[in-house]
N, C-alpha and C positions, 0 to 999 in steps of 0.2 A: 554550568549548564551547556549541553550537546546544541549547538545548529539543528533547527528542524526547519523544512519545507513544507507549506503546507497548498494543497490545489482544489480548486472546487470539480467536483463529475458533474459532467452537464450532459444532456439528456433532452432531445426535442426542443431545444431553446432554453433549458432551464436548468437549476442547481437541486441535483438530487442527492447530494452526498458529498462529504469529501475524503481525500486518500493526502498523506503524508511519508515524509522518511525523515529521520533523524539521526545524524553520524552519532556511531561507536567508533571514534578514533583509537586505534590499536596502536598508535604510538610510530607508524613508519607511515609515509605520505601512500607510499604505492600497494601498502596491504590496509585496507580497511572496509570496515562491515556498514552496516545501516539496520534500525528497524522500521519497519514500516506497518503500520493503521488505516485502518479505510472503516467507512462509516457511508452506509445507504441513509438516507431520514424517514422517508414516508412507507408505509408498509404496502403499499402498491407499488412503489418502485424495486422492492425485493423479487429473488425467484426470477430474474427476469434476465440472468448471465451478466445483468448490466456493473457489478462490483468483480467478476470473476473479468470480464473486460477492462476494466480499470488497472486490476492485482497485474493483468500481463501487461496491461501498455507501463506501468511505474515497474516493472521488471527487467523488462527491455529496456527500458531507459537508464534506470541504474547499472544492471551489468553491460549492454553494452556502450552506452554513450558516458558513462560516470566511469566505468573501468570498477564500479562496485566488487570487492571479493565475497563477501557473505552477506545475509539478508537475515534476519530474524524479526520472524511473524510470534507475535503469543496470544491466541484468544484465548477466552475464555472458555473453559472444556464444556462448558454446558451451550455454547455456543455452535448447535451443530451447523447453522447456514454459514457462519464464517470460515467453518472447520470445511465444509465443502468447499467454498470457496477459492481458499486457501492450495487444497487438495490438488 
């Protein structure tokens, strides 16, 4: 089983969601991937950029402060707000 991090999105004082990343180690310390998951809960906290701000603050973090080399998102294709998201 891969290492996963998991972090709560907060939101006006509160937990609206959470975003993770879990290593694909590719077998050399200095090249390796991650993928990453995010999860809004409530349907008013959607639509709102508030997961599309999430996707870039855990982006940044992984490639520039983890020295992350690849990223793999998979939604679900009937998943079009993720797929925006994502985007």
């Amino acid at each position: 089983m891969e290492p996963c991090w998991r972090f709560v999105i907060e939101h006006e004082g509160g937990g609206i969601g959470e975003i993770q990343y879990a290593h694909e180690y590719s077998g050399a310390e200095y090249a390796w991937a991650t993928g990453v998951d995010i999860f809004i809960g409530e349907s008013g906290d959607r639509d709102r950029g508030l997961g599309t701000e999430a996707a870039r603050t855990m982006l940044r973090f992984l490639f520039e402060e983890l020295r992350c080399h690849r990223v793999t998102i998979d939604p679900e294709v009937a998943n079009a707000r993720a797929i925006r998201c994502y985007e």
